[in-house]
C-alpha positions as CSV (number, residue, x, y, z in Angstrom):
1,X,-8.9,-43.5,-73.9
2,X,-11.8,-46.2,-74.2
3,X,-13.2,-47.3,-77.2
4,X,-16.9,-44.8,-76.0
5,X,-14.4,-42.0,-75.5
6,X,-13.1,-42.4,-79.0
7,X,-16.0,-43.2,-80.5
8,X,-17.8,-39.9,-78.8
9,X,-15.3,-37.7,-80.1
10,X,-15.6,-38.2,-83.8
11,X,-19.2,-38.0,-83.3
12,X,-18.4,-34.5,-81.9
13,X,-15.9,-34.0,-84.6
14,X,-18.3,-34.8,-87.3
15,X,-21.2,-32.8,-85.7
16,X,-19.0,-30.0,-85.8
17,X,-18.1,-30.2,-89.3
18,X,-21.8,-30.7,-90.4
19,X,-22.3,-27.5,-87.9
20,X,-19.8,-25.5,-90.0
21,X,-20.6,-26.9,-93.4
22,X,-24.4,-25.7,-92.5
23,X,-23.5,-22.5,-91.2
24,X,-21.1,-21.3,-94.6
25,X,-23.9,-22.2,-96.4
26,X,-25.8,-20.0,-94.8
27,X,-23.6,-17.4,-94.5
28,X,-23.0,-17.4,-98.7
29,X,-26.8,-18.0,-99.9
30,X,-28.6,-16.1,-97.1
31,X,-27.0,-13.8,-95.2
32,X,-24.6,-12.2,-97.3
33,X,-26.9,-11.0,-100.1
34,X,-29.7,-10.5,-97.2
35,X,-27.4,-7.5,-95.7
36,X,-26.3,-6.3,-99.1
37,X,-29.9,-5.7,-99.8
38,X,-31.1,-4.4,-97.0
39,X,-27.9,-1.8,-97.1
40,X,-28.9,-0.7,-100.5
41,X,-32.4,-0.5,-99.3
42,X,-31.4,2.2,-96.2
43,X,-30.6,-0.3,-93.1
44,X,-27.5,-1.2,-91.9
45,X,-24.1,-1.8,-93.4
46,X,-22.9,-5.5,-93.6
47,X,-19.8,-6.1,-91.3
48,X,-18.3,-8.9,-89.8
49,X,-19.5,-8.3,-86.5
50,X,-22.7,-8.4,-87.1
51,X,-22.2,-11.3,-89.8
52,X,-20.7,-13.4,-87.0
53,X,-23.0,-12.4,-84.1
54,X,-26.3,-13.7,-86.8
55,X,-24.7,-16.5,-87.8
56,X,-24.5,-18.0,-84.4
57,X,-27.4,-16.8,-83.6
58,X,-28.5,-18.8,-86.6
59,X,-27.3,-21.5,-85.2
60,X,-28.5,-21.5,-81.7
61,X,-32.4,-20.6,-82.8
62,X,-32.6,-23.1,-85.6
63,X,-29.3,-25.5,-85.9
64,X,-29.0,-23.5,-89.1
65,X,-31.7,-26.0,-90.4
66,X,-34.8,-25.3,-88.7
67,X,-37.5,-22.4,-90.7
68,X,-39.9,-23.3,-88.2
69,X,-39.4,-23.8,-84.4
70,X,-39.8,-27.2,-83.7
71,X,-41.4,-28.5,-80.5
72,X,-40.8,-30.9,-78.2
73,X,-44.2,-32.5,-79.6
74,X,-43.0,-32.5,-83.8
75,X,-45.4,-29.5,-84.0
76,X,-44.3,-26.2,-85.4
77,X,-44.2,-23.0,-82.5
78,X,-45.2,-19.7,-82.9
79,X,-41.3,-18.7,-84.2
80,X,-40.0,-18.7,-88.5
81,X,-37.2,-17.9,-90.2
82,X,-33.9,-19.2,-89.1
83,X,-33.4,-16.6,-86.7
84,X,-36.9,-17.5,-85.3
85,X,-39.3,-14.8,-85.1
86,X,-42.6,-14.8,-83.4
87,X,-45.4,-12.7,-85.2
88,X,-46.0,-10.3,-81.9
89,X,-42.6,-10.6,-80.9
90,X,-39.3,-9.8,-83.1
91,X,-42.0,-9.1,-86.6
92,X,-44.1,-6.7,-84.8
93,X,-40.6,-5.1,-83.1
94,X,-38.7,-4.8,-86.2
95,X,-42.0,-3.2,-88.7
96,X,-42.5,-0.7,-85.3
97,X,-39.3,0.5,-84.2
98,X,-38.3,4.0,-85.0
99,X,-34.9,3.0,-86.9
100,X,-36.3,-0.1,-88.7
101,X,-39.9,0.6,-90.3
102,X,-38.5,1.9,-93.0
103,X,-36.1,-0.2,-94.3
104,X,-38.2,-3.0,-92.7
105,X,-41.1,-2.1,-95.4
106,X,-38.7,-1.4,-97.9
107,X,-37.2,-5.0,-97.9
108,X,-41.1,-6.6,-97.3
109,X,-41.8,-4.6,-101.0
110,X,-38.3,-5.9,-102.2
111,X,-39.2,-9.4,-101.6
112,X,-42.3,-9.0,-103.2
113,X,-44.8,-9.9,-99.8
114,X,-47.8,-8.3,-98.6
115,X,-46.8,-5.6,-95.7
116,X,-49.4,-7.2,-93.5
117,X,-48.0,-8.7,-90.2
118,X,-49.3,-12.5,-90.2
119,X,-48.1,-12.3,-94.4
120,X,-44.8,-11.1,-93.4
121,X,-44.3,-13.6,-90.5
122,X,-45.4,-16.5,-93.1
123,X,-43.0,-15.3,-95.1
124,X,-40.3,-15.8,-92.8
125,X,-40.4,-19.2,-93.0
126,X,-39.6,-19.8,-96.7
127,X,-37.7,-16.3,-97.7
128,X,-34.6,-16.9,-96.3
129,X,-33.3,-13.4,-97.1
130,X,-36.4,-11.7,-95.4
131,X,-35.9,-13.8,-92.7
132,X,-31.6,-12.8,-92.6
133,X,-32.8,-9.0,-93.1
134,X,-35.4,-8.8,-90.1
135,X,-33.0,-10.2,-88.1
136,X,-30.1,-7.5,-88.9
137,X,-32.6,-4.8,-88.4
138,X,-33.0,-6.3,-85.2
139,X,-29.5,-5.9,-84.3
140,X,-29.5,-2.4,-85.5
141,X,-31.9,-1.9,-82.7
142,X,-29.1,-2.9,-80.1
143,X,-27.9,0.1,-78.1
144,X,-24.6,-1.3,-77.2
145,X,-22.0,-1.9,-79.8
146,X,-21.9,-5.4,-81.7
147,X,-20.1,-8.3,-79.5
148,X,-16.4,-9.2,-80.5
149,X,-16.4,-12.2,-77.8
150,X,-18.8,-15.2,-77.0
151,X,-19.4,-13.5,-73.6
152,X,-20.9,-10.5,-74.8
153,X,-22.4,-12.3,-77.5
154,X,-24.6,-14.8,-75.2
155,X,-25.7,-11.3,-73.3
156,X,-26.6,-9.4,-76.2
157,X,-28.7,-12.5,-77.9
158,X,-30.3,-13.0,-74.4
159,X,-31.7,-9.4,-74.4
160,X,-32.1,-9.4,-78.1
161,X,-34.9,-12.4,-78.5
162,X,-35.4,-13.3,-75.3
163,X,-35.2,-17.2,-75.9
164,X,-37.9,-19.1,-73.9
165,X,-35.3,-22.0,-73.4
166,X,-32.2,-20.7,-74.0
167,X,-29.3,-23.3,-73.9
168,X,-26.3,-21.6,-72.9
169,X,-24.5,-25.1,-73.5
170,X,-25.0,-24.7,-77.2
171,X,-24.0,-20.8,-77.5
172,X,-19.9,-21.5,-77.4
173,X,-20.0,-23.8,-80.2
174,X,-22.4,-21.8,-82.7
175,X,-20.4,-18.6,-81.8
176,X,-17.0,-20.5,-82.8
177,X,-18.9,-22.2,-85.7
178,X,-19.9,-18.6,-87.0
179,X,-16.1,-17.1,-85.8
180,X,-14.6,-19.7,-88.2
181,X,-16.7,-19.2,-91.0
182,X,-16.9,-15.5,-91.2
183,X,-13.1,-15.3,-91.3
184,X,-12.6,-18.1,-93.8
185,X,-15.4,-16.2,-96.4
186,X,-13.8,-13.1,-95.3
187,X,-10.0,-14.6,-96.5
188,X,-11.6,-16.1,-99.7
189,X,-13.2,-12.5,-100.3
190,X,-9.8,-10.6,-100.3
């Protein structure tokens, strides 16, 4: 092994760690009391399915850093929130759809935000758990069950928010990033 190969694999290594380190963080602060919420507010139960499958997600939209997409230029895009909603796109879907307008508006009051759509697509950007909520109604719209696998995951996401550029390169690494972390908070849970 050269000196570049080694030196390339603890850059991996610590990547991944800082990957994983962002993503738990996440998971605790955000997304946990974000589905908790939105359960007691009528949507969806929390499971680990769908924890996992927005967690990577998470982390393929946004790096689990990003609030607002970021392009190629250093300007913001159209998409907010970690999971990277667009106001005509994801927003519009989840406040319209016949399973998630209710709870949708429900968590919008919760959270203390105008119901408009541009206010509630602002919002995104700096109310993590609004943004973490939208995205598991969107997931509730899903007809097929949750994924267990990457595979299935990368499909589902694909049809789910249609990425304009979507990087299947990065989508085995955030769905093992949100595998491992999901079962580890899980294991501290019990």
């Amino acid at each position: 092994m050269t000196h570049q190969d080694i030196a390339s694999s603890h850059r991996a290594a610590a990547h991944r760690l800082i990957a994983t380190s962002a993503a738990a963080s996440l998971y605790r602060r955000v997304l946990i009391p974000a589905c908790d919420l939105l359960h007691c507010l009528g949507g969806p139960p929390r499971s680990p399915e769908a924890d996992r499958f927005l967690l990577a997600i998470a982390g393929q939209e946004s790096a689990w850093h990003h609030r607002a997409q970021v392009l190629a230029s250093g300007r913001k895009g159209p998409a907010r929130g970690f999971w990277q909603f667009e106001m005509r796109g994801g927003v519009y879907g989840v406040l319209k759809h016949r399973l998630t307008a209710e709870p949708a508006a429900a968590l919008v009051a919760a959270r203390g935000h105008d119901d408009e759509l541009h206010a509630i697509w602002r919002a995104l950007e700096d109310d993590d758990v609004l943004a973490a909520g939208f995205a598991r109604l969107l997931l509730w719209t899903l007809p097929a069950a949750l994924p267990t696998n990457a595979a299935e995951g990368w499909r589902q996401y694909l049809a789910a928010w249609r990425p304009g550029k979507p990087h299947p390169d990065r989508w085995p690494a955030n769905w093992q990033a949100a595998v491992e972390v999901v079962a580890e908070i899980a294991q501290e849970e019990e």
